[in-house]
N, C-alpha and C positions, 0 to 999 in steps of 0.2 A: 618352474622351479619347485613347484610344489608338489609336483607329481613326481620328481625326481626323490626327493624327502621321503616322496611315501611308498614309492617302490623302496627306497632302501630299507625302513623300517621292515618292511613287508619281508625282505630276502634276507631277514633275520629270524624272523619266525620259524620257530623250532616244526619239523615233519609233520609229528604229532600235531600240532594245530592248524597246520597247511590238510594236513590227510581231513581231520575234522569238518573245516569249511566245503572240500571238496564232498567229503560223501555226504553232508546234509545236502548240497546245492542240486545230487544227483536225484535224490527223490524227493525234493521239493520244490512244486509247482507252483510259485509264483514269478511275477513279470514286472521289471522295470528294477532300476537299482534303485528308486523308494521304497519298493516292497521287499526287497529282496535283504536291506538296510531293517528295517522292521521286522524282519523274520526273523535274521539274525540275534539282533539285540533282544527278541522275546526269550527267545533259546539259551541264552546267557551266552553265546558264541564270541561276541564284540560286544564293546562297549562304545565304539563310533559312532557320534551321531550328523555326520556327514555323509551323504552320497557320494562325495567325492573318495569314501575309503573302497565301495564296491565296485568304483572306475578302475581303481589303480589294483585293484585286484585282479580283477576281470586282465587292464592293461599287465600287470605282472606275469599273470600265466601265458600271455601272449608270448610275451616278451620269450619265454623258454620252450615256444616251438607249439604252445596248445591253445586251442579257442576252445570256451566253454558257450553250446547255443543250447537255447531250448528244444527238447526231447519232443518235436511233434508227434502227437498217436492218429494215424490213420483212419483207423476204425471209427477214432472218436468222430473226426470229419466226414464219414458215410463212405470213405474210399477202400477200395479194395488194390494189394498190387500185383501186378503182373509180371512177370519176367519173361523175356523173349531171350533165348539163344539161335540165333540165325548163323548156319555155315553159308558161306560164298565161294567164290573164288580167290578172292584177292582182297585185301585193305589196305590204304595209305593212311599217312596223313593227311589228316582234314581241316585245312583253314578254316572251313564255314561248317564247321561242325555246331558250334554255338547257335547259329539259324536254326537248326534242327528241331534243339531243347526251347526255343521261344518260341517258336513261332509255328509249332504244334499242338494243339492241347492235349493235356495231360498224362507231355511227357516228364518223368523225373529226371531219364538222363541216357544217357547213350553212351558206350564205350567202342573203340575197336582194339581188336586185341590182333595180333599179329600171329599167323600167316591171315587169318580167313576168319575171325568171328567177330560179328555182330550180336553185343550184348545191348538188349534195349529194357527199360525199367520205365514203365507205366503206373501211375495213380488213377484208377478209374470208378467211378460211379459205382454204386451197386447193379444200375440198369442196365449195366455194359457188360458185368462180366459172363454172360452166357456167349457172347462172341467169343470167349477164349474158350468155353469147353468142351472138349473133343475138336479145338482148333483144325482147321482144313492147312493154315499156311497161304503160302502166298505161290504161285505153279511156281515150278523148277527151283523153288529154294527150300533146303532144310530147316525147317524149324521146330523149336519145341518150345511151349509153353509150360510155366508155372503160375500158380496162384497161389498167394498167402493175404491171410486179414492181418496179422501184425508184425507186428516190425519195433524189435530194444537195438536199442544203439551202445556206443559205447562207456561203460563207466567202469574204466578198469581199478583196480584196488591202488590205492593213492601210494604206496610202497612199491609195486610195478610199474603204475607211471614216472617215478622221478629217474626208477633203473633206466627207462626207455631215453628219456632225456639226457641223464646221465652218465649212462654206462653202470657194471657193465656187460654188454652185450649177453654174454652168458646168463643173465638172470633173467632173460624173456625169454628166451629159447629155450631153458631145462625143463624137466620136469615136473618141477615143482613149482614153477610158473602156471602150469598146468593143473596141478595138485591142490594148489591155494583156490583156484575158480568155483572146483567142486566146494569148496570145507565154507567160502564166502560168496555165496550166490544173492543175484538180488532177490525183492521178493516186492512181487505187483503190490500196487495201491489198492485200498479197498474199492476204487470206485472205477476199477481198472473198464469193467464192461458198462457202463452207465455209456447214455448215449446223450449228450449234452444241447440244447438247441444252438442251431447255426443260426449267425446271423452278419451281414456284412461288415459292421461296424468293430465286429469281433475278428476276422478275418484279416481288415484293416489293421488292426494293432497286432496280430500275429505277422504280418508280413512286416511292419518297422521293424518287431523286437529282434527278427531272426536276423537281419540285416546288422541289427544294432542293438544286442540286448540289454547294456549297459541306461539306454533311456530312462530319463527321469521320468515321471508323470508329467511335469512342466513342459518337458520336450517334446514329449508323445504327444502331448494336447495342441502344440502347435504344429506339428506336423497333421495329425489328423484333420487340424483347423483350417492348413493350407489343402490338403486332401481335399474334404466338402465342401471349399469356401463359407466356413461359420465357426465362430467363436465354439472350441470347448472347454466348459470348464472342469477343473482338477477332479471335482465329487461325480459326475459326467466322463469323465477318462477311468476315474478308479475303478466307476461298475463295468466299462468294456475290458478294461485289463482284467478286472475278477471272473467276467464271462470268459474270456481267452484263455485264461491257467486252466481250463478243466480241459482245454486238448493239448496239452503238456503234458511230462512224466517227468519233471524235474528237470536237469539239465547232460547235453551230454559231451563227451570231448573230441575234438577232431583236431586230430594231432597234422601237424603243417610241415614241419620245419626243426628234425631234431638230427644229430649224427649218426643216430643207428638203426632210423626210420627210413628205407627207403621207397622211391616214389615206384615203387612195382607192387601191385595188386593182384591178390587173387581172388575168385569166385569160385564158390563151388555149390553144386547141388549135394545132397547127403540123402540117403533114403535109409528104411526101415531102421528110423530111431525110435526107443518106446517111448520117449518122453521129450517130444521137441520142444515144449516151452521151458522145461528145465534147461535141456542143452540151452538154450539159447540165454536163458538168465543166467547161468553159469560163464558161458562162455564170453559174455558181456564184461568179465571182471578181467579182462586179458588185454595187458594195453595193446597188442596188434588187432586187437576184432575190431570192427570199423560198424558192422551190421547183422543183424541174425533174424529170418523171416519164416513165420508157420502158418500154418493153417488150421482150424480144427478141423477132425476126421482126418489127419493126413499125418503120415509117418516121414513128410518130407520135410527138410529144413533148409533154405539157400542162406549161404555164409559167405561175409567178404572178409576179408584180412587184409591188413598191410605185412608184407613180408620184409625181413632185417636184411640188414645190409652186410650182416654175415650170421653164420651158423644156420642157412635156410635150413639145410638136409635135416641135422639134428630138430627144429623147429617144425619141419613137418613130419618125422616121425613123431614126436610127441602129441603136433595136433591129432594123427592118425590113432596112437592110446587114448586120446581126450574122447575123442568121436565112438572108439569102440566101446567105451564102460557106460555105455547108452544104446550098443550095437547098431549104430549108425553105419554104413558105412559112402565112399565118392562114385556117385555116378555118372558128375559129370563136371569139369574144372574147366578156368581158362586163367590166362595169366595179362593183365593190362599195366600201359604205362599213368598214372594216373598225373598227365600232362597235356596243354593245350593240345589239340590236334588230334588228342587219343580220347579223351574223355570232356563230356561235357556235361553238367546238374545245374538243377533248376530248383527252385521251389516250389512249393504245390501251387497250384494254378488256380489262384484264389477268382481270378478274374471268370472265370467257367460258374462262379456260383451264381444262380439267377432267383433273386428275393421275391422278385412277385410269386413266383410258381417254390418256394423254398425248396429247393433241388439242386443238384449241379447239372448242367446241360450235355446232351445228348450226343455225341457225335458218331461217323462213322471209324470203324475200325483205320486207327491211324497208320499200322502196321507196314499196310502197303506205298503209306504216300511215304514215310521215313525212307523205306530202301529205296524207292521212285526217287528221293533228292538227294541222296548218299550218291548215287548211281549217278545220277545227272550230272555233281557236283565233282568227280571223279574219283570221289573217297573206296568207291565198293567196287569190285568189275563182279556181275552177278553172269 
């Protein structure tokens, strides 16, 4: 009942202070709704001194189709990622698509996209990524590989995310939707390339939070405590969560569940842009961008988007003006159902980290065993 109270209060909250909460939570990297409670109230944001106001928060936004998780940075963790475009012959649906993203390492996720492509997305080691350049492939199948060190996710300007949820439809799709990205870009943290020590216990509380970001410190401690069989305490959870927020970027949105979101996905590769971390922090303020990935020394940028449920055409010419005023332009696209069978994500593969030797471990190129179980499993005819 009380959470009912506090959603309604909540869904009285003028834009203005909804937009507020939202764009401080985008670029600030703290963990747990004790911390995230405290951050706020320093800021003069709320005056709550319950955690129970950042639950019902967190639960509010849900409620209207978006989850707000922590912005993991890659780079922070020592990974690099990879992008696989594989043509085949043939895709289905895939029951045991899910097999694939577990029970591999350090897969992030797998799509099929219909007629014939295998999109496959790797988090790998730094030791690993010489296996992908000037990649061989795998015989008789097309492939092409990408590499990027980072990866912004989405935080689009809290005035185009309520349009997304709201309606209507024409105000993600114009122009100016487009227009606002460039004029309200993000802008890195100062500690964006700082490379922070790994350690498991921190790994640990990044795998609860993303699961569960709302956790208290109290909650975290007993889960961690059932985790290692031993008692932790609160002052003991607070330094692993303080180690954890330095491979965060704040928080980001992943839109679920609205009327004018729909569940079709698209990828695209983008070449000869002059300034792909700009693109990419620009076009992060667009509530359809879902992900934007670069490299330095590289003029490449891989982009996902959620596509609307109407006004595509208009929506993808204007992404195509967005793209050009960077001289970016598509060199390679595909279109996915982002639904059981078609798509399946993972989270980073914390279990791969091995403390004695502080590394993440070694494997062989998973590439071939992925379409080897696709194939097997009858999801691929290669």
């Amino acid at each position: 009942m009380c959470d009912i109270l506090t959603i309604v209060r909540l869904s009285k909250v003028a834009e203005k202070k909804l937009s507020k909460i939202l764009e401080h939570l985008y670029v600030s990297s703290v963990l747990t709704s004790s911390e995230i409670l405290r951050e706020l109230r320093d800021e003069g944001i709320v005056r709550y001194r319950k955690t129970k106001y950042v639950k019902s928060f967190f639960k509010f936004i849900d409620n209207m189709g978006v989850s707000l998780i922590p912005d993991l940075l890659i780079h922070k963790l020592r990974l690099k990622g990879i992008a696989i475009i594989t043509k085949v012959k043939k895709v289905r649906k895939c029951n045991g698509l899910a097999n694939v993203t577990t029970s591999i390492p350090f897969v992030r996720s797998v799509v099929l996209s219909i007629p014939n492509i295998v999109m496959i997305s790797l988090y790998v080691p730094e030791n690993m990524v010489n296996i992908y350049r000037n990649y061989e492939g795998v015989r008789g199948i097309d492939v092409s590989t990408y590499l990027y060190e980072y990866v912004i996710r989405s935080k689009p300007l809290p005035e185009y995310l309520l349009r997304a949820i709201e309606g209507p439809i024409e105000d993600i799709v114009n122009s100016k939707s487009f227009e606002s990205c460039f004029s309200k870009p993000l802008f890195l943290p100062s500690d964006w390339d700082g490379k922070p020590k790994i350690d498991g216990l921190a790994l640990s509380v990044l795998d609860a939070l993303l699961i569960n970001p709302t956790l208290t410190l109290k909650e975290l401690s007993e889960i961690l405590g059932n985790k290692f069989s031993k008692k932790f305490a609160l002052q003991k959870t607070r330094k692993a969560v303080n180690r954890a927020s330095k491979f965060i970027f704040g928080y980001r949105v992943a839109i679920t569940k609205t009327a004018y979101i729909s569940n079709l996905k698209m990828g695209i590769v983008i070449d000869g842009v002059i300034d792909p971390q700009a693109l990419c922090l620009s076009i992060a303020r667009h509530p359809l961008m879902i992900a934007c990935s670069w490299c330095n020394n590289s003029k490449k940028v891989i982009l996902y988007l959620s596509l609307p449920e109407g006004g595509i055409s208009e929506f993808k010419n204007n992404l195509l003006w967005f793209l050009d005023q960077l001289k970016g332009y598509i060199v390679d696209s595909f279109e996915y159902i982002f639904v059981k069978g078609y798509t399946s994500v993972v989270n980073i593969p914390y279990t791969e980290w091995v403390p004695s030797i502080k590394s993440w471990k070694y494997v062989e190129d998973p590439i071939p065993i992925i379409l080897n179980h696709l194939r097997s499993s009858e999801c691929i005819e290669i």
